[in-house]
N, C-alpha and C positions, 0 to 999 in steps of 0.2 A: 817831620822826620827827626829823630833822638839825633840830640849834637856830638854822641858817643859812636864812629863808626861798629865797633864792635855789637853794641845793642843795634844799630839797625840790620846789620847783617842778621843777629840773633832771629830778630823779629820776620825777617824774610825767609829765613831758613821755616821759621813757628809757619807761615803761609805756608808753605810749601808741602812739608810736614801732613797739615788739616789737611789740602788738599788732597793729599792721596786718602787719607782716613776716612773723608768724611763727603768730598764730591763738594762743586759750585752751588747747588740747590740749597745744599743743607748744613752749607758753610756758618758759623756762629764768629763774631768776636771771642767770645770767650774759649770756643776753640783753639782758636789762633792764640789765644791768651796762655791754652794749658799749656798747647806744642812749644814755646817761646818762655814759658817759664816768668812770664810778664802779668803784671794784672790786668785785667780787664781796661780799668780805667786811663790805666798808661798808655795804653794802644787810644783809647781816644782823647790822649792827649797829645796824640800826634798823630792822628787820622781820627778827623769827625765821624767817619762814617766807611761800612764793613767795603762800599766802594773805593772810598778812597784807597785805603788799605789795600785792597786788590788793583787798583790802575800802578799802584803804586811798585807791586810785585812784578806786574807785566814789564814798567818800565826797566826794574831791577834783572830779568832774565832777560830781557835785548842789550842794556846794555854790557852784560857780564858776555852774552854772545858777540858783541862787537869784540870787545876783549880778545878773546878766544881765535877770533879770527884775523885780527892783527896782529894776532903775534905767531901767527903760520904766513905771516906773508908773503916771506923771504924762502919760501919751500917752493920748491918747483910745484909749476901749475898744475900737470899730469896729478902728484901727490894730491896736492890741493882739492882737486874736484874729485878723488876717490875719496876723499875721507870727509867732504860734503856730500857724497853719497853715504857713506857707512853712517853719518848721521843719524841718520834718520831710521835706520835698522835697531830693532827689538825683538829678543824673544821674547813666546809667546807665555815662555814660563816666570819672564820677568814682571810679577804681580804690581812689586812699588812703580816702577815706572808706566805699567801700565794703567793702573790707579790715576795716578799724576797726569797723564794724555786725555781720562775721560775726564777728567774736572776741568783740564785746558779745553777740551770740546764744547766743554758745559758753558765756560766762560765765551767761547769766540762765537755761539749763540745769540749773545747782547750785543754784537756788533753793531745789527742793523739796527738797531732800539737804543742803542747806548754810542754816542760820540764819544767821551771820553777812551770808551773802551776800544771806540774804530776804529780810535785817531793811533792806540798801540797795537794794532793788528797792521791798519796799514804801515804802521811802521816795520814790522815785523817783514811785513809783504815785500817792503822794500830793499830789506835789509838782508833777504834769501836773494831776490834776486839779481841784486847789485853785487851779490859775492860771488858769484855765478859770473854773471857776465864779467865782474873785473879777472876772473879769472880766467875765463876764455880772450881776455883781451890781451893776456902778460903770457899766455901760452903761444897766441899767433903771432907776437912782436916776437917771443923767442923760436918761431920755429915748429914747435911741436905740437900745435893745433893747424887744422884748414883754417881760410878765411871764410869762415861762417856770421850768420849776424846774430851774434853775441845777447842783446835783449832778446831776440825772439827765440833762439835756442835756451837762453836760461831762462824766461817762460814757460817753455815746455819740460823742462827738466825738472822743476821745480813742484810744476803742476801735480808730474808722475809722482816724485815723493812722497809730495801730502799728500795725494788721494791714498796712497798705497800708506800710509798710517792712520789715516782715517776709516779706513774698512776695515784695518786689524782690529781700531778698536773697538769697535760697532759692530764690528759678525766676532767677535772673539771665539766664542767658544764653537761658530759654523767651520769658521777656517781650519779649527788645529789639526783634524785629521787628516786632512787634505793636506795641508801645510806645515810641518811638524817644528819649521824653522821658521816658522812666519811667514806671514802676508811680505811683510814691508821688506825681507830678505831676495825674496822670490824675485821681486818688481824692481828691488838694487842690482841685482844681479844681470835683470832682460836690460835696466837701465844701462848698466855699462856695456853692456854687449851691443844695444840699437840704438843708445842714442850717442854716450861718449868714444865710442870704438870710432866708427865711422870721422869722429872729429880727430880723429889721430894724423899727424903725418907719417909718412912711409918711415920704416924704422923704429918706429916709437910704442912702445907697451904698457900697458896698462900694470900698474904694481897691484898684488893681489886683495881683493877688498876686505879680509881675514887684517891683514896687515893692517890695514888703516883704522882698523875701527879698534883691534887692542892698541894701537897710538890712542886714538881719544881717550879710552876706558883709563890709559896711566896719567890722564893727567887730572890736576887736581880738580875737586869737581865738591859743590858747594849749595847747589840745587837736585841734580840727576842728571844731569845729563843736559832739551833742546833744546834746555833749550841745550848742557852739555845736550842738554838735546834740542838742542839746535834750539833757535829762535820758532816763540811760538806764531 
């Protein structure tokens, strides 16, 4: 990695960039070279190879999402877990990000063939749903969750979202007439209604998920979004 933060951000953003352009199949170093404004050679002077470069990037979008979410974590927990659900919500007219999910699909493909690459999926894995449960844990110490069990609720919550952005991106153009807001809107929405409703204490309301997700959209944002869109 460049001893320059500046250029390694540069060169992460250049990942980023290809990936939507060009997809994980048909990814080039020198693509990454054009989007980053970097030579070719430069990049494999600090990644031998177009892998490394890319485990590289995975690690860079968890931990820019740990970030992200430490520094919400003094927001009431109700807040919290709506706007880990607005996460994960995309329109379907959003092409850059949507670009960007089918190259992270293309990528989380090699998991099972590729350790390095498993080792930042499952970290990824853990890292959804350790925010989850810690946030169901700081909700029922204060109050405004039931005593639910926390890993296995934010297992299943978790599950609902990624499946529900993994069909958006995979039937894209089956869903939009049916779903004119999206797949992954639709499945936020039944979310908060069956599975985080019910975790509510008496009194306690859901803030509207409109709200939560123009909070993420204002903050600043340096990839796109999961991982601002959320961790992959």
């Amino acid at each position: 990695m460049s001893d320059s933060p500046s250029a390694a951000a540069e060169i992460m953003d250049g990942v980023y960039g290809a990936l939507r352009a060009h997809g994980y199949a048909d990814l080039t170093m020198q693509d990454i070279a054009d989007e980053c404004s970097k030579s070719k050679s430069l990049l494999h002077y600090h990644y031998d190879t177009k892998e490394d470069l890319l485990v590289a990037f995975l690690e860079h979008i968890i931990s820019d999402s740990e970030g992200r979410i430490a520094a919400r974590a003094d927001d009431p927990p109700v807040d919290r877990l709506v706007q880990f659900v607005g996460w994960f919500v995309f329109a379907p007219e959003e092409a850059d990000r949507e670009a960007f999910h089918i190259a992270l699909l293309e990528l989380r493909t090699q998991g099972p063939f590729n350790e390095r690459i498993r080792e930042q999926l499952a970290r990824s894995d853990r890292l959804l749903r350790g925010t989850v449960a810690d946030i169901l844990a700081d909700g029922i110490e204060e109050g405004v969750f039931r005593d639910v069990d926390v890993e296995e609720t934010a297992a299943l919550l978790v599950a609902t979202l990624d499946g529900a952005r993994t069909r958006q991106i995979t039937l894209a153009g089956s869903v939009r007439d049916d779903e004119p807001d999206g797949y992954t809107r639709e499945v936020a929405e039944a979310a908060l209604r069956r599975i985080v409703g019910p975790l509510l204490a008496e009194g306690v309301d859901l803030p509207p998920l409109d709200d939560a997700i123009e909070a993420l959209r204002r903050e600043p944002d340096d990839s796109d979004g999961e991982g601002a869109d959320e961790p992959e």
